[in-house]
C-alpha positions as CSV (number, residue, x, y, z in Angstrom):
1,X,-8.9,21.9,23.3
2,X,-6.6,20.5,21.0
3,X,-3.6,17.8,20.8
4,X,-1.3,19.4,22.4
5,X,-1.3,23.1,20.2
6,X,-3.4,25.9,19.9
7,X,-6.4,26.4,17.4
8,X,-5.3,30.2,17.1
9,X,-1.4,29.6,16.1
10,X,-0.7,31.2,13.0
11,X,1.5,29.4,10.3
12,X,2.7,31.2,7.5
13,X,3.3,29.9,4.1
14,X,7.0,29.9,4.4
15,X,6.4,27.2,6.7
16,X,5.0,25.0,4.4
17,X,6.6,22.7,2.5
18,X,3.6,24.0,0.0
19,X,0.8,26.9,0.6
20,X,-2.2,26.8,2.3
21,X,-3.9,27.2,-0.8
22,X,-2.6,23.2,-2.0
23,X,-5.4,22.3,0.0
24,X,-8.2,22.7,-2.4
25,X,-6.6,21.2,-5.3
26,X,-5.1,18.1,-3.3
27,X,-9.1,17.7,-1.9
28,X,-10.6,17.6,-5.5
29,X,-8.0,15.3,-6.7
30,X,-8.3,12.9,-4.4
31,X,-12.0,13.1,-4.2
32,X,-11.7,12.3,-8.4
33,X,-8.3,9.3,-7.0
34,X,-11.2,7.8,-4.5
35,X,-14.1,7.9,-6.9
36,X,-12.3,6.1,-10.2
37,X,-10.7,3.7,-7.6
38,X,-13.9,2.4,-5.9
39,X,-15.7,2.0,-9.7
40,X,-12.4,0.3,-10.9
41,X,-12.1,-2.3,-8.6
42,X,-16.2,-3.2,-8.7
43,X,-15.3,-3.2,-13.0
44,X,-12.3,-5.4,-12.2
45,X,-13.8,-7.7,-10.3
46,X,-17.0,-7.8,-12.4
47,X,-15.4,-8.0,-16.0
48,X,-13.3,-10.6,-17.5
49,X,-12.0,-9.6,-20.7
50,X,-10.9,-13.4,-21.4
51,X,-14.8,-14.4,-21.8
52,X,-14.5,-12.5,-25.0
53,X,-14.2,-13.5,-28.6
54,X,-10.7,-12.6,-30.4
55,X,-12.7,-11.7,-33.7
56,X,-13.1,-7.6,-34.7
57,X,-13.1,-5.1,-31.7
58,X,-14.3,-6.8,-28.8
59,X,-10.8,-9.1,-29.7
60,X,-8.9,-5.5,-29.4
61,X,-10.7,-5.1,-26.0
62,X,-9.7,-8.7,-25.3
63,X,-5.9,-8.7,-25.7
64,X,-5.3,-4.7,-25.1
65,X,-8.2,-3.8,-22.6
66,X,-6.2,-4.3,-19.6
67,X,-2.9,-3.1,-20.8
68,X,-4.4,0.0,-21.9
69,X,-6.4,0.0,-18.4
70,X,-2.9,-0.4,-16.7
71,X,-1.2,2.2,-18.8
72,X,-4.4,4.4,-17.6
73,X,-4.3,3.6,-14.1
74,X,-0.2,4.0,-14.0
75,X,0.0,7.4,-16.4
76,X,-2.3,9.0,-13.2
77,X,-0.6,7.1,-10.2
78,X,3.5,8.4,-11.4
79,X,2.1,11.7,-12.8
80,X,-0.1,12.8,-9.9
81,X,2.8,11.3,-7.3
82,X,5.7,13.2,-8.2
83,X,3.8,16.2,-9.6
84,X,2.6,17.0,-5.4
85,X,6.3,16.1,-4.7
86,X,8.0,18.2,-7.2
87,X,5.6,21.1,-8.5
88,X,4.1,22.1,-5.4
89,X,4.1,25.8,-5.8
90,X,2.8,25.1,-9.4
91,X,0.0,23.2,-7.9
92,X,-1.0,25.8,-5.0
93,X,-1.0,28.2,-8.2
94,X,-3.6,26.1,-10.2
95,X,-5.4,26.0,-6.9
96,X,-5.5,29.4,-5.5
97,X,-6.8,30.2,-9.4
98,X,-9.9,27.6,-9.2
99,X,-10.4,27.9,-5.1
100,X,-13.7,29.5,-5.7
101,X,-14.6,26.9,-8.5
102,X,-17.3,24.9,-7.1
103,X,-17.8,21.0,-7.3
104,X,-20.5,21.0,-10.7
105,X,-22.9,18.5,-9.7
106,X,-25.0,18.4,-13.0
107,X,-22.0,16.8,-14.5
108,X,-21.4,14.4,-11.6
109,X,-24.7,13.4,-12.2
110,X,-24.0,13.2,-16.1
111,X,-20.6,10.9,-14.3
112,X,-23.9,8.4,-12.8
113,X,-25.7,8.3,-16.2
114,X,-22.8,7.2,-18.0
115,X,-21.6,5.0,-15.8
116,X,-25.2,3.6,-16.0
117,X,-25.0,3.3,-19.2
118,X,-21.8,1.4,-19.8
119,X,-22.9,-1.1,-17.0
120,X,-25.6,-2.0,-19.4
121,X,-23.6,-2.4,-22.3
122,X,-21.1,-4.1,-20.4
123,X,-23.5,-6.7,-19.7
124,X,-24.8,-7.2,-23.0
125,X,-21.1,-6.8,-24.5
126,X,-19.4,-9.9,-22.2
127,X,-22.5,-11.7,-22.0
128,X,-23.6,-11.5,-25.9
129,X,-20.4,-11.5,-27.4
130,X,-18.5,-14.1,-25.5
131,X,-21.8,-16.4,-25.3
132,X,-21.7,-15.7,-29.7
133,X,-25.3,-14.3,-29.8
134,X,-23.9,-10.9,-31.2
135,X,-20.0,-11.8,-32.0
136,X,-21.0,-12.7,-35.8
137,X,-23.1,-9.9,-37.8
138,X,-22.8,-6.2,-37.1
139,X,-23.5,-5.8,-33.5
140,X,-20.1,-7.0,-31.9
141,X,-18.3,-3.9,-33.2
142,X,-20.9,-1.0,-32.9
143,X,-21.6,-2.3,-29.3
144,X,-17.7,-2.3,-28.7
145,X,-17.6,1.8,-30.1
146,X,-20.7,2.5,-27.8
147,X,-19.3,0.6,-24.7
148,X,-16.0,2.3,-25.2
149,X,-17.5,6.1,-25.4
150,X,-19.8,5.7,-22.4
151,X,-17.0,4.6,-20.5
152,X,-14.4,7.3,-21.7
153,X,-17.4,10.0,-21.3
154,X,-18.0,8.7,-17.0
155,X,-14.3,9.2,-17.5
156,X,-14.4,12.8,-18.4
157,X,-17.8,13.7,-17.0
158,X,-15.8,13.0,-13.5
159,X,-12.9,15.1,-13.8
160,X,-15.0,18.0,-15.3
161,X,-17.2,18.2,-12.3
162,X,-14.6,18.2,-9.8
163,X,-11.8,20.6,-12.2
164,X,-12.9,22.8,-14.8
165,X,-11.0,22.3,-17.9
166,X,-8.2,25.0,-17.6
167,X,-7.1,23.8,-14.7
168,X,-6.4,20.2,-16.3
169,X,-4.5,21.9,-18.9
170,X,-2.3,24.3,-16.8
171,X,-2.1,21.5,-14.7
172,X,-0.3,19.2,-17.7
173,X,1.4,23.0,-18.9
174,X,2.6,23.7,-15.2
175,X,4.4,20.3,-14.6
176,X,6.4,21.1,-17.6
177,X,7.5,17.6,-19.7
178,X,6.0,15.3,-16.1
179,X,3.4,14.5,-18.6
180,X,5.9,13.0,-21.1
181,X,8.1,11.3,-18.7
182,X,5.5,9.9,-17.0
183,X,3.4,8.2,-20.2
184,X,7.3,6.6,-21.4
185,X,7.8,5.4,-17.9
186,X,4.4,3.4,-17.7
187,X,5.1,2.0,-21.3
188,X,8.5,1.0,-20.7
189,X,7.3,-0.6,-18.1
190,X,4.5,-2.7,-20.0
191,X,7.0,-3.3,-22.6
192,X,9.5,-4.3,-20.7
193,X,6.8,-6.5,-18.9
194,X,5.9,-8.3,-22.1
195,X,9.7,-8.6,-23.6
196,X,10.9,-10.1,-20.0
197,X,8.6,-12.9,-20.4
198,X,11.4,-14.2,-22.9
199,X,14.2,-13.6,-20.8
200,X,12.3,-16.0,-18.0
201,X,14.2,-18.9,-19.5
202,X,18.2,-17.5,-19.5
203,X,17.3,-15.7,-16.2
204,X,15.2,-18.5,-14.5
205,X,19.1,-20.7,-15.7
206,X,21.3,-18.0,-14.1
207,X,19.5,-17.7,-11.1
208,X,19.0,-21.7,-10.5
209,X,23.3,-21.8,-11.0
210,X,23.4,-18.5,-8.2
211,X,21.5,-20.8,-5.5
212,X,23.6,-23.8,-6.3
213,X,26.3,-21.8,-5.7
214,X,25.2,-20.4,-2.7
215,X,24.0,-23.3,-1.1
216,X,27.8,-25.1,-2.1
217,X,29.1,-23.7,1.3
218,X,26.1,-25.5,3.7
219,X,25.1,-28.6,2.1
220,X,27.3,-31.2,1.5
221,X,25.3,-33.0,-1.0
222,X,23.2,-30.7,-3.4
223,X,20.3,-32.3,-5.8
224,X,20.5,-30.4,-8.8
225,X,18.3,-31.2,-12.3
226,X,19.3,-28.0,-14.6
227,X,16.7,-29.9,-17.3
228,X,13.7,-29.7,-14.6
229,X,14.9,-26.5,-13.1
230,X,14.8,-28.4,-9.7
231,X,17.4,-27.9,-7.2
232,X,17.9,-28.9,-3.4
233,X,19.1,-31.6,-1.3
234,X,17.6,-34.9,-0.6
235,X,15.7,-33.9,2.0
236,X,14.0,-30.6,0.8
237,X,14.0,-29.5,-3.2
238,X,12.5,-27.0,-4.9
239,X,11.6,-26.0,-8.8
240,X,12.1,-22.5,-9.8
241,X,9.4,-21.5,-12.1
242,X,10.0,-18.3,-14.1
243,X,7.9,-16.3,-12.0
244,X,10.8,-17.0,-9.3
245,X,14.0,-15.9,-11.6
246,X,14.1,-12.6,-9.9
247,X,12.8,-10.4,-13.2
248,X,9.7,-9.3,-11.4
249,X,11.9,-7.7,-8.2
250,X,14.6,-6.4,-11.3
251,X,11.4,-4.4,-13.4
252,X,10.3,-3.2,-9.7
253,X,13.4,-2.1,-8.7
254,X,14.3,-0.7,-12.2
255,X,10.9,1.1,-12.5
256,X,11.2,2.3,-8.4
257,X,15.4,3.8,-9.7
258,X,14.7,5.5,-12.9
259,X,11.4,7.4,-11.3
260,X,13.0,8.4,-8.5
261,X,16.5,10.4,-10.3
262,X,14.1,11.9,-12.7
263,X,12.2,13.1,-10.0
264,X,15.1,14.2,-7.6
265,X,17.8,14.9,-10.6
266,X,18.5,18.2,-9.0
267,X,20.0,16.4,-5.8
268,X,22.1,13.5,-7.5
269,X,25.0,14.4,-9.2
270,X,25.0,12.6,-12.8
271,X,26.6,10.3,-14.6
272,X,27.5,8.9,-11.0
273,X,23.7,8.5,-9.9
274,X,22.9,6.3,-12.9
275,X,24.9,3.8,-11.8
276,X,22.6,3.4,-8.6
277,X,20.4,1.9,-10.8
278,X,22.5,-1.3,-12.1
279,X,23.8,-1.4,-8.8
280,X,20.2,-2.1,-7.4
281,X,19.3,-4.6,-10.0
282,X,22.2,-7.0,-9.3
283,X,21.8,-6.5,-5.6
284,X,18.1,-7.7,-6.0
285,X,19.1,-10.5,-8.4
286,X,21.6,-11.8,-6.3
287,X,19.1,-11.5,-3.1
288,X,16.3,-13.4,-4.9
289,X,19.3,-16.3,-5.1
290,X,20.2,-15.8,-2.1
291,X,16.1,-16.2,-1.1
292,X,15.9,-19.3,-2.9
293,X,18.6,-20.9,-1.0
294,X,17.7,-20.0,2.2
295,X,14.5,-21.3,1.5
296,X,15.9,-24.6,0.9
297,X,18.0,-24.5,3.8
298,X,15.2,-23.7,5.8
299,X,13.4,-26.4,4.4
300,X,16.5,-29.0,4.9
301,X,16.4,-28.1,8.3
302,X,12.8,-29.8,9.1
303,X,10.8,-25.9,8.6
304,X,9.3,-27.5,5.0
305,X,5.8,-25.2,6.0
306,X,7.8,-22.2,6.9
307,X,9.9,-22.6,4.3
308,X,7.2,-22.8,1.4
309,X,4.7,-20.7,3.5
310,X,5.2,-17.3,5.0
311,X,8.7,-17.1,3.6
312,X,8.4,-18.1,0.5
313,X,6.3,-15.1,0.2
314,X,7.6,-12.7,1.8
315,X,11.1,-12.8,1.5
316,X,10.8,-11.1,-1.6
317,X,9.5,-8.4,-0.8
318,X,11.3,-8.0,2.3
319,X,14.6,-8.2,0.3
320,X,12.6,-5.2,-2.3
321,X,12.3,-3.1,0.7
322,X,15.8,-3.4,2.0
323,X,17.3,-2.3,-1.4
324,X,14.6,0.3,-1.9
325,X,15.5,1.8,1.2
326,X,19.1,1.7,0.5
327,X,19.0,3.2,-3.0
328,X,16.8,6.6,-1.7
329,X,19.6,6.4,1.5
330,X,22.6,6.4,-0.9
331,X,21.2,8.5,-3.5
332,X,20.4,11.3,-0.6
333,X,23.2,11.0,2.4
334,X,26.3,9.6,0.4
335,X,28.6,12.8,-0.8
336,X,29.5,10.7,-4.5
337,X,25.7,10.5,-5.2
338,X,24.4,13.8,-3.8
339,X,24.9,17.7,-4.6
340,X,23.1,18.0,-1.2
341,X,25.9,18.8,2.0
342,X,26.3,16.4,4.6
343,X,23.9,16.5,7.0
344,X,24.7,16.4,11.0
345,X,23.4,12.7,11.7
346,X,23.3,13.3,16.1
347,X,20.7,10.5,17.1
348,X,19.2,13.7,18.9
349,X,18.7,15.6,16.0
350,X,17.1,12.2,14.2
351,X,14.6,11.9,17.3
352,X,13.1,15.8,16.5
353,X,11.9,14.6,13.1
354,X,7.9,14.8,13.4
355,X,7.1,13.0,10.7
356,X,9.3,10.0,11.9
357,X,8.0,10.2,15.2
358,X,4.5,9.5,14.1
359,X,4.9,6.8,11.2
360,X,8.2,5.1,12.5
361,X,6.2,3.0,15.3
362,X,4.0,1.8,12.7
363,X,6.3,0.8,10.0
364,X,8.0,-0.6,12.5
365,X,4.9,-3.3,13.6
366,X,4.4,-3.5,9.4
367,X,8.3,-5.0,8.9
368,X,7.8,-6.8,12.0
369,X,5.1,-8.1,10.4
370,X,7.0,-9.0,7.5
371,X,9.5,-10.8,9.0
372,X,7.1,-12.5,11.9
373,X,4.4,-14.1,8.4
374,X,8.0,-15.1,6.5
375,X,8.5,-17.4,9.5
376,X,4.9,-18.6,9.6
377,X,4.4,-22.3,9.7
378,X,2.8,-22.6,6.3
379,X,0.1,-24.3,7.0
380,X,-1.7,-23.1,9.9
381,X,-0.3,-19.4,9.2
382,X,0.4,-19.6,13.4
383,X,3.1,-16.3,13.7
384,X,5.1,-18.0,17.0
385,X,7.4,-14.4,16.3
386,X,4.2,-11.9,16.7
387,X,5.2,-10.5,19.9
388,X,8.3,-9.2,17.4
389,X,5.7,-6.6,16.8
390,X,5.2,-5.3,20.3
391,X,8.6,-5.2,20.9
392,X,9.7,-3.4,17.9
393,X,6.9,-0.5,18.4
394,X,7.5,-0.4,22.1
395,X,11.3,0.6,21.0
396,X,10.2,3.3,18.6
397,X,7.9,4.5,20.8
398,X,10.3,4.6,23.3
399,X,13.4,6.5,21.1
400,X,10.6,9.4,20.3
401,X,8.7,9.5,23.9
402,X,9.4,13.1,24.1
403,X,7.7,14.3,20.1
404,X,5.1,12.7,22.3
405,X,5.0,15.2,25.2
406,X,3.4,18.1,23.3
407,X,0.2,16.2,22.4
408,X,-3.2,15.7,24.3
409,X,-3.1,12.2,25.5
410,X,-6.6,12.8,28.2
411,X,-9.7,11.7,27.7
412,X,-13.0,10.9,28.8
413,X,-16.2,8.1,29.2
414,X,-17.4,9.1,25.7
415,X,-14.2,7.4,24.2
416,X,-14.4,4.1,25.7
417,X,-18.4,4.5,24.6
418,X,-17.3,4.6,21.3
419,X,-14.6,1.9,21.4
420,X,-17.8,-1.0,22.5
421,X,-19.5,0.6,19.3
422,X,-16.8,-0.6,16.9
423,X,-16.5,-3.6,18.7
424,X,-20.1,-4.6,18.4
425,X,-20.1,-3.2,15.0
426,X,-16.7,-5.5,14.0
427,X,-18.5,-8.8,15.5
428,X,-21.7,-7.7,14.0
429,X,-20.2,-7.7,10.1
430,X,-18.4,-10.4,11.0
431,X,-21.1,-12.9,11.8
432,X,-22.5,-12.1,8.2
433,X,-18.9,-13.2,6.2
434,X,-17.9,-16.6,5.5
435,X,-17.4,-19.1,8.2
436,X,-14.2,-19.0,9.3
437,X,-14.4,-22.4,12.0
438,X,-11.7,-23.9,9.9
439,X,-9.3,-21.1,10.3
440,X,-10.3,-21.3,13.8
441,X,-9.7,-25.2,14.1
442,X,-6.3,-24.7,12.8
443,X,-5.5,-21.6,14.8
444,X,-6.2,-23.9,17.5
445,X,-4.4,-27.0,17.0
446,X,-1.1,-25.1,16.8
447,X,-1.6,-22.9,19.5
448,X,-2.7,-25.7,21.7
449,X,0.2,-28.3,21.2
450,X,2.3,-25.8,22.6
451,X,3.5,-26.1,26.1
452,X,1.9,-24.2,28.5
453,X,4.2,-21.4,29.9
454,X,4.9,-20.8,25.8
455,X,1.3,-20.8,25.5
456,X,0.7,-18.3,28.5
457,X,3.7,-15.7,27.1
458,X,2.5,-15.5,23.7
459,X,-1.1,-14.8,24.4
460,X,-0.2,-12.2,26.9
461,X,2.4,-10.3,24.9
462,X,-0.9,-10.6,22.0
463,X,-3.4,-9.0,23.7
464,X,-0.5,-6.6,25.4
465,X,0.1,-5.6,21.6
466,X,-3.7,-5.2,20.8
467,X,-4.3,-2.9,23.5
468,X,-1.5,-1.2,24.1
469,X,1.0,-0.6,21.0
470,X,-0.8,-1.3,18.3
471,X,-3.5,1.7,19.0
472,X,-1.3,3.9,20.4
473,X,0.8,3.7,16.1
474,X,-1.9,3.3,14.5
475,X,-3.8,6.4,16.0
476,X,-0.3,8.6,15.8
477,X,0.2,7.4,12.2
478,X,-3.3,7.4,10.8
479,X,-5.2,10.6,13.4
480,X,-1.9,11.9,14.7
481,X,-0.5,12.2,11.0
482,X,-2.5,11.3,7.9
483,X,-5.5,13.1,8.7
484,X,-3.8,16.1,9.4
485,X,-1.3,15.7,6.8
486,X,-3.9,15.9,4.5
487,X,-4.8,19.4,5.6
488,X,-1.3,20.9,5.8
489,X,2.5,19.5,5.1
490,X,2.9,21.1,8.6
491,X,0.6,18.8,10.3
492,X,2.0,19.2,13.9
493,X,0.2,23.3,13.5
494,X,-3.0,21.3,12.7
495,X,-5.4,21.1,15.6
496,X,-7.7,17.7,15.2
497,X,-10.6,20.0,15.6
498,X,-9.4,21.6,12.2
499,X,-9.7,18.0,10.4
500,X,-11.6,17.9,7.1
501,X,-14.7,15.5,6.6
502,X,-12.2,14.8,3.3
503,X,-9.3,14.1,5.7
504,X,-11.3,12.4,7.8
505,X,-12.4,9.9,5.1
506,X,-9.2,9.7,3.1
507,X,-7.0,8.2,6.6
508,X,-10.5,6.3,7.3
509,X,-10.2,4.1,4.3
510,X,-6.3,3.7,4.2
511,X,-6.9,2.1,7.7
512,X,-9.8,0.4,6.4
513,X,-7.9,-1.4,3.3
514,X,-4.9,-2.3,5.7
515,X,-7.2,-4.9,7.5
516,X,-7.6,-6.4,4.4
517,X,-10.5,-8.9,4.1
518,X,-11.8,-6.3,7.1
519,X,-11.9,-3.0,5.2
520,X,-15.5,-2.5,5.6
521,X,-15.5,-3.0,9.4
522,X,-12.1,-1.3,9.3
523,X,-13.0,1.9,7.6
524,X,-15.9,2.0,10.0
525,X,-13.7,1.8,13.2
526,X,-11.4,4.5,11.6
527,X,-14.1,7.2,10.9
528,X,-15.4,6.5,15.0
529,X,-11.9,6.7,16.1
530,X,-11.4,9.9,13.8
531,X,-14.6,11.4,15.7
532,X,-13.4,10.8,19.1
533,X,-9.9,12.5,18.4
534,X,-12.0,15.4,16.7
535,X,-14.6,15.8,19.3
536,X,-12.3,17.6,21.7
537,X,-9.2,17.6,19.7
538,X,-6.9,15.1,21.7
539,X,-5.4,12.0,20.5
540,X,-5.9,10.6,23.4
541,X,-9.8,9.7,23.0
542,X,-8.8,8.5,19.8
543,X,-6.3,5.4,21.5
544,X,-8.7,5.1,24.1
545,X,-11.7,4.3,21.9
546,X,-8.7,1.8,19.7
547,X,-7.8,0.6,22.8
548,X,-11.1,-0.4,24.6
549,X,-12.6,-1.9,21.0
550,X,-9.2,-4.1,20.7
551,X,-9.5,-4.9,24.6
552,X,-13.0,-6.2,23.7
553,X,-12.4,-7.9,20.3
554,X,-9.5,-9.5,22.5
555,X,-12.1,-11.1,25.3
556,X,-14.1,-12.1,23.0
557,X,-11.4,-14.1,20.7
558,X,-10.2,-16.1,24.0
559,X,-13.7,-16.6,25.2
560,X,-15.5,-17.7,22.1
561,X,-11.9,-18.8,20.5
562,X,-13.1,-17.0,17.3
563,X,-9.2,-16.9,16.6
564,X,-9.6,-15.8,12.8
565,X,-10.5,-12.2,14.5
566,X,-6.6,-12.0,15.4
């Protein structure tokens, strides 16, 4: 059995929106993505290149270590990104050619050694050096050379023993001048990063004269001190620090433009495209003024917590979205901006997209989300708007109820089974974290000086959301979509019973890392939920076993008030 389609359908490569044989390349790279990512963040979070001294080459690795890690880390995100979305048939060539390559495990454990290696000399590098035992003399540099080469050999080490070495060269030789594009775009990007920090003061002005004159039509008396950069009214003010003139969205936005007409030039019709991007750099500026003020209203109006907790926040990024979203809309669907022909836009037709129909319920509950923190009182973090979450995936839901009607939504007693083992496994892990009775305590004191029937409605449409919408997105988008997306761009043809231990992981650990402080527990609960959709191959086990750990996890929360679990 399957989700809905048969294990024996044939899908020819023509279908794809890449062949079959992407599969094996995509696998190795991510497997090489996964690994660097795990040992990065354990070296961020270990290393602090400020303990250093400034003197000879540990100084180098104090002021351009992370730049040069951030150059690193960006050169692979942009190149790899738009290389799957714009050289696919390059790609499935480089894999069908190395298919039969396998994984070389001598040099994986050659990766281990090294890596052994430059954790030791890390240690006696940050430690001896910024404590001065070795900074004077001749050690500080020679250590520096020998810390540097371990690490750049686990670097390369790595990549050989997933790739040979011809296929990272016709990889670079396949993607024609990505290589190039993509190394300017990350070091415009850090210089731009660095030369903005002067233009904090003239921008941080013009945006502080924006709000004043946005806030001119609703406040009678405005409280302005251009010296102080504070601006407001007598009851609520606010200082806009540099960090809030609105260059941050403008290199985001800039950065988010120029990739995405170099990578789609052949759809945008140019010079016209190119003005797209100043277009989306004013509309940002102007919307982080715009944030500002409504921040102060917000604040005049008696919501000081809301105003300079959840919305202060997340305003920004909500406002980053909207014009991000616009910009690929504009650039693709409007006839000035596009070489592409208009395209029938019949609700009907938009309700047959597949891919929609899995990720649009989730997204959804995310930009609820959003908008739900951004009115968060500020201090307790209480989200009076959460049932906006329900509601919004119960609507999109709803608009694609038939993409639904294909797949397997039966299951049986092994699913619930494995639903009480992720919630004993959650609670478990949970008890050994931090104590959490203060979030708890607050949690509590908001929730209970509500009155009753308010009380009643939100806790039901909360534990409505846990066990109904939230697991039935969440399994479409992350076992419905991502799993099998990972196996073929024509995921609906993919049986669950097809699903790679590889795709299996991959979605695992997405869902993991989207439960934030949770990701352990998290990536748990999506490999068991994973299993139970694969065992038979029906999505349905897979909500089930969501459904019955949330159902629990929700018992528990009102009968123990652990609240920091929600």
């Amino acid at each position: 059995m399957d989700s809905g389609l048969s294990e024996g359908a044939i899908v020819h490569s023509s279908e794809f929106l890449a062949p079959p044989s992407l599969r094996g390349l995509v696998q190795r790279m991510m497997a090489v993505v996964f690994l660097f990512t795990a040992e990065l963040i354990v070296i961020s979070v270990w290393l602090d290149s400020e303990s250093l001294t400034p003197a000879g080459l540990s100084g180098v690795v104090r002021n351009w270590g992370p730049w040069i890690l951030r150059c690193i880390v960006g050169f692979a995100a942009i190149f790899v990104t738009f290389a799957y979305l714009k050289n696919k048939a390059e790609l499935a060539e480089i894999s069908a050619n190395f298919a039969q390559t396998p994984i070389r495990w001598r040099l994986l454990a050659a990766h281990a050694c090294a890596m052994a290696t430059f954790s030791e000399l890390s240690v006696i590098f940050y430690s001896g050096v910024s404590s001065g035992q070795r900074g004077s003399g001749g050690w500080a540099n020679p250590l520096a050379v020998s810390w540097a080469a371990a690490g750049i050999a686990a670097i390369a080490f790595a990549a050989l023993a997933f790739l040979p070495w011809k296929a990272w060269v016709q990889m670079i030789r396949n993607t024609g001048h990505l290589w190039a594009y993509s190394a300017i775009a990350i070091l415009a990007a850090c210089v731009i990063g660095v030369m903005c920090r002067r233009l904090w003061e003239p921008a941080t002005l013009l945006t502080f004269g924006l709000t004043k004159l946005f806030l001119n039509p609703f406040v009678s008396t405005i409280v302005a001190i251009p010296a102080r950069r504070v601006i407001g009214t007598p009851i609520f003010r606010v200082k806009i620090a540099p960090e809030c003139s609105g260059l941050e969205g403008v290199g985001l936005i800039l950065s988010f433009g120029i990739l995405w007409l170099l990578a789609f030039r052949r759809e945008c019709r140019f010079p016209q495209s190119l003005l797209l991007i100043p277009l989306g750099v004013v509309l940002l500026f102007l919307l982080n003024a715009v944030r500002i003020a409504a921040l102060i209203l917000i604040g005049n109006a008696g919501a000081k917590q809301i105003a300079m907790g959840g919305f202060h926040s997340q305003a920004g990024w909500i406002a980053f979205s909207a014009v991000s979203v616009g910009f690929c809309f504009v650039s693709q669907r409007v006839p000035w901006f596009t070489t592409q022909p208009p395209k029938a836009a019949a609700f009907s037709d938009a309700t047959h997209n597949p891919t929609a129909a899995y990720l649009l319920p989730f997204a959804m509950i995310l930009a609820a989300g959003m908008v739900a923190t951004a009115a968060a009182d500020g201090t307790g973090g209480f989200q009076w708007l959460y049932p906006l979450r329900f509601f919004a995936a119960a609507g999109a839901l709803w608009i694609y109820r038939r993409s639904y009607a294909s797949l397997n939504w039966k299951c049986d007693w092994v699913a619930p089974a494995i639903g009480a083992v992720v919630f004993v496994m959650w609670i478990a892990l949970d008890r050994f974290s931090v104590s959490k009775a203060a979030a708890d305590d607050q949690f509590a004191a908001v929730l209970m000086t509500a009155p009753a029937f308010a009380k009643a409605i939100w806790l039901s449409i909360r534990v409505l959301a846990a066990v109904v919408t939230v697991p039935v997105a969440e399994e479409l988008a992350f076992r419905g979509f991502l799993m099998r997306r990972l196996i073929s761009a024509d995921f609906e043809s993919v049986s669950l019973q097809r699903v790679s231990g590889l795709g299996l992981l991959v979605s695992s650990i997405v869902f993991g890392f989207l439960h934030g402080g949770y990701w352990i527990a998290g990536s748990i609960a999506g490999v068991l939920f994973g299993l139970a959709g694969i065992r038979r191959g029906r999505i349905g086990d897979a909500v089930m076993a969501h459904a019955t750990a949330n159902l629990l996890l929700a018992a528990y929360v009102l009968t123990y008030h652990k609240w920091h679990l929600w």
